[in-house]
VEXDREN-2710 file (C-alpha; in Angstrom, 1 decimal):
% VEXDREN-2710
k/r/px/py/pz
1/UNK/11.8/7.4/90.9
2/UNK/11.4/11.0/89.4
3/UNK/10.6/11.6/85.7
4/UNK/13.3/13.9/84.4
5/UNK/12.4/17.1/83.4
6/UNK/15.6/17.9/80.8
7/UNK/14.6/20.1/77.7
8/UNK/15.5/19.0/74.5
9/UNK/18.4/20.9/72.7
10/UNK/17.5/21.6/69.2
11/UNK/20.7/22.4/67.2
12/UNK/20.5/24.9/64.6
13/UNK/22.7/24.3/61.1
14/UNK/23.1/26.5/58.0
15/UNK/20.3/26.4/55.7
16/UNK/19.8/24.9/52.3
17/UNK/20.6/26.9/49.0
18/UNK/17.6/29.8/47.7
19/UNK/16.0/27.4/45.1
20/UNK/14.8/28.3/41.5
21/UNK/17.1/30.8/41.0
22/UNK/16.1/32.9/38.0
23/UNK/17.1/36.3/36.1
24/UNK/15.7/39.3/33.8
25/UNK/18.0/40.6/31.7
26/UNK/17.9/43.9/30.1
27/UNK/21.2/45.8/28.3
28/UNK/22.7/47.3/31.8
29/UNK/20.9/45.5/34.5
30/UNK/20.1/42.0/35.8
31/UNK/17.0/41.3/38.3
32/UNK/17.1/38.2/40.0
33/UNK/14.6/36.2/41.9
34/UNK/14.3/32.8/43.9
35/UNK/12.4/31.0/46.2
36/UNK/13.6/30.1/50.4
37/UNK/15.5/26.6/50.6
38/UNK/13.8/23.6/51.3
39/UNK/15.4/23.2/54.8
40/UNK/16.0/26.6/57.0
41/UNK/18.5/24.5/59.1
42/UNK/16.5/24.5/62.0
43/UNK/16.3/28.2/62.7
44/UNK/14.3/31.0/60.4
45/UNK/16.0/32.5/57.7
46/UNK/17.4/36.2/58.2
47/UNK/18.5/37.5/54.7
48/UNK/20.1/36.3/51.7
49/UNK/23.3/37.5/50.2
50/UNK/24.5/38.2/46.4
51/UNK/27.7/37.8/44.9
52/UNK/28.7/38.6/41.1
53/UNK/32.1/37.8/39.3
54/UNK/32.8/41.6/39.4
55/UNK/33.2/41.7/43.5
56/UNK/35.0/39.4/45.5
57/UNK/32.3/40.1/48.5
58/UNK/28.7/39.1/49.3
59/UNK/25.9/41.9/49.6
60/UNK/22.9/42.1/51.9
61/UNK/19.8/42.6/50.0
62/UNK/16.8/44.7/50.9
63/UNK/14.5/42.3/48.6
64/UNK/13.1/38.7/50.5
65/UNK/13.4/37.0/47.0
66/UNK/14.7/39.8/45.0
67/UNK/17.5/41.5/44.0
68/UNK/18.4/44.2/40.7
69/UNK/22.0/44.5/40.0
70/UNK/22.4/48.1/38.0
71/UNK/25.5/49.7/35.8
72/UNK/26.3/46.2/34.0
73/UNK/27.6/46.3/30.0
74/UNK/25.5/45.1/27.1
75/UNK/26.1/41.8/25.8
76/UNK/28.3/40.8/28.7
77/UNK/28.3/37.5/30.2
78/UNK/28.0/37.3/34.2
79/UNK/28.1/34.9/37.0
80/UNK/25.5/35.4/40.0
81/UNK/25.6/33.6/43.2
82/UNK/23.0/33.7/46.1
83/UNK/22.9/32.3/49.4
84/UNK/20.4/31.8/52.1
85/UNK/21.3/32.8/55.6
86/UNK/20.3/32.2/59.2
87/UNK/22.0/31.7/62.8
88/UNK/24.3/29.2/62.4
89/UNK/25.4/31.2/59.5
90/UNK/25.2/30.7/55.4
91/UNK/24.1/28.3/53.2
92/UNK/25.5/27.3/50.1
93/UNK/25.5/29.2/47.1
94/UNK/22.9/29.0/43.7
95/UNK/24.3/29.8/41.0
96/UNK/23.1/31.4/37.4
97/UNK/25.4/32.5/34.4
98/UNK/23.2/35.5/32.1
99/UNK/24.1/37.7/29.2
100/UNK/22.8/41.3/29.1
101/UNK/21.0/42.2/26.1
102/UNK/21.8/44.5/23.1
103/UNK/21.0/48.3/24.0
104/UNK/17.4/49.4/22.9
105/UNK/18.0/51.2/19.9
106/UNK/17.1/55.2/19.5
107/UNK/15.2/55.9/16.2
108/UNK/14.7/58.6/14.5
109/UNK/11.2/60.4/14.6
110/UNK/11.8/63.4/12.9
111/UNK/14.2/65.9/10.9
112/UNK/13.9/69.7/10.0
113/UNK/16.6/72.7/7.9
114/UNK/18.1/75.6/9.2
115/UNK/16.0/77.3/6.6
116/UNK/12.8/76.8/4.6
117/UNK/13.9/79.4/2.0
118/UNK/17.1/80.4/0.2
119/UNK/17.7/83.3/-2.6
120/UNK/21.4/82.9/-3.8
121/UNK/23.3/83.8/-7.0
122/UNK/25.4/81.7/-9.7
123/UNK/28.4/80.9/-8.2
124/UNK/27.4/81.1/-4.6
125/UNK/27.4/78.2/-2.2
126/UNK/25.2/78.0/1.0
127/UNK/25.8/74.8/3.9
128/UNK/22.2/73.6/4.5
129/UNK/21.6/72.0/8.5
130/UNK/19.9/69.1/9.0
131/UNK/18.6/68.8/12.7
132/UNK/17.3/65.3/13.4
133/UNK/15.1/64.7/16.3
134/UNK/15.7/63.4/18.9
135/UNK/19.2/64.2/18.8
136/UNK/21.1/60.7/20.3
137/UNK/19.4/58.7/17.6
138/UNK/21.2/55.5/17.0
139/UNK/21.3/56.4/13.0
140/UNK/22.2/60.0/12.0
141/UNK/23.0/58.9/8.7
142/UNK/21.1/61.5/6.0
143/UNK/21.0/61.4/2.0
144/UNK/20.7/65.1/0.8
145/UNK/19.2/65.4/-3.3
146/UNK/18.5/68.5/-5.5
147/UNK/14.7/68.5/-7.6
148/UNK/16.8/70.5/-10.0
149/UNK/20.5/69.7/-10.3
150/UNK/20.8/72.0/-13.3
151/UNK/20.4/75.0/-11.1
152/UNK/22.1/73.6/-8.2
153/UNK/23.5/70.8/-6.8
154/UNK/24.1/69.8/-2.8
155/UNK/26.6/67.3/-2.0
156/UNK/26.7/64.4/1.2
157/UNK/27.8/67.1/3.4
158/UNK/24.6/69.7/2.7
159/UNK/26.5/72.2/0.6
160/UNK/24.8/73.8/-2.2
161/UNK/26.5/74.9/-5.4
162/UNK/24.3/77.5/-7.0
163/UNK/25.1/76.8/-11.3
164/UNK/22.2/78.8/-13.0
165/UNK/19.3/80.7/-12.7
166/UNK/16.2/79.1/-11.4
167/UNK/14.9/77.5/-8.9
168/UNK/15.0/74.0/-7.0
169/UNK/14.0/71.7/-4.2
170/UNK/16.7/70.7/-1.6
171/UNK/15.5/67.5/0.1
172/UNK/17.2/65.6/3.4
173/UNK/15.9/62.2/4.4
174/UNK/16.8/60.0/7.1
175/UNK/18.4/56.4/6.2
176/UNK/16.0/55.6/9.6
177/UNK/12.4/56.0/9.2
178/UNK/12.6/57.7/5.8
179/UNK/11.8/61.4/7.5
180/UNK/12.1/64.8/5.1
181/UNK/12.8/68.3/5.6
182/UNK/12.7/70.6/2.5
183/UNK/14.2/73.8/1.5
184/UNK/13.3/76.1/-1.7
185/UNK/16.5/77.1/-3.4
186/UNK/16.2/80.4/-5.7
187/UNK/19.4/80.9/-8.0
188/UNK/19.5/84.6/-9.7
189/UNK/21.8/85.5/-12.3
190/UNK/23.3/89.1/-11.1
191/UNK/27.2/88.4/-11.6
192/UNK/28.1/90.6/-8.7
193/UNK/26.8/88.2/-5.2
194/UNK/24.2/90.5/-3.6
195/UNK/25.8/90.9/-0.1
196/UNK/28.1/92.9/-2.4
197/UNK/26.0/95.1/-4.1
198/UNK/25.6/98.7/-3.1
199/UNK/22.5/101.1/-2.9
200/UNK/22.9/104.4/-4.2
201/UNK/19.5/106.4/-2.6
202/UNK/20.3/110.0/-4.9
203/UNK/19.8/107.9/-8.2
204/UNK/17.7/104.7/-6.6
205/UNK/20.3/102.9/-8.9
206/UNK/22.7/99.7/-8.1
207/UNK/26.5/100.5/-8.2
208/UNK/29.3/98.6/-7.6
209/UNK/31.4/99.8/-4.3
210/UNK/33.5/102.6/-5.6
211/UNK/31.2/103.7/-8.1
212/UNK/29.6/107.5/-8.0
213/UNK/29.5/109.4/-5.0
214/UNK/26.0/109.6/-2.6
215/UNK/25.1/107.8/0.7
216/UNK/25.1/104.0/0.1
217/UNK/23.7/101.1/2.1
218/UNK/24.7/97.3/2.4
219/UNK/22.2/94.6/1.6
220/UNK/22.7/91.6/3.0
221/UNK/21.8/88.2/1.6
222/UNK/18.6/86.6/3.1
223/UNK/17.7/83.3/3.8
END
């Protein structure tokens, strides 16, 4: 009588499910992480595959135990699946449920004016610019004040009404962070604005457009 010299046939199955399935969570991403399955089924494990409740279809990832999902909303609420797989085919899936995380606000570090110096008449009115830096700063809000509100006052918007002659502090300050820019404010009292006052060069006199005869220059205003 021989012996028999048969070889055992091992029979591969699915694997178990990826075990300790965990998750980072920032605003607009999700990075997930687990460990291989208890039991590989009998053959070695190939990959492992990741589902969300945004696609209807499994994804091969490049990571052995990792995988970042990108482009999600803030504060959102997803469902994550991943599944072990091998010859015979897939395991079951592990599951986790996350919420993305508020958006990292944007602060403000800095403001500055159009202008560090203004020379304006009674009457006038100049719009001031606030620049805040950096520019997609969560909180743009500013508050705007006058040293001297007899002379002139500014407004929410950064307007300043010039009332009488003199001189005063413009001041903008960030609601974030409490940063100031400042901008001196000199009101003069000539009735006629100076962007509308003439030169006359043959007398070295001021005259109103229209008035005399000789070679006459504009002067602008200046900041």
């Amino acid at each position: 009588m021989t012996a028999s010299s048969a070889v055992p046939v091992i029979v591969s199955t699915t694997p178990g499910a990826p075990q300790n399935l965990t998750a980072t969570v920032g605003a607009d991403y999700v990075t997930l992480n687990w460990d291989a399955p208890e039991n590989n089924g009998g053959s070695a494990i190939i990959g492992y595959q990741v589902s969300d409740n945004i696609v209807t279809f499994w994804i091969d990832v490049d990571g052995e135990y990792e995988h970042t999902i990108t482009g999600l909303n803030s504060e959102t609420e997803y469902t994550f699946k991943v599944r072990a797989v091998n010859f015979a085919g897939h395991s079951v899936e592990t599951v986790i449920t996350v919420t993305t995380t508020e958006p990292e606000a944007i602060h403000i570090t800095g403001v500055s004016l159009d202008a560090d110096n203004w020379d304006i008449y009674v009457g006038d009115s100049i719009s001031l610019t606030a620049t805040l830096s950096p520019a997609d700063a969560n909180n743009q809000t500013v508050t705007w004040t006058s040293s001297n509100p007899l002379v002139a006052t500014v407004d929410r918007n950064g307007v300043v009404n010039a009332l009488t002659a003199g001189t005063t502090i413009i001041t903008v300050t960030t609601n974030d962070g409490g940063f100031t820019a400042k901008s001196i404010v000199t009101v003069g009292t000539n009735g006629t604005p100076i962007e509308n006052l003439l030169l006359w060069i043959g007398l070295g006199t001021l005259a109103p457009l229209g008035t005399g005869t000789g070679i006459y220059f504009w002067r602008k205003n200046r900041k």
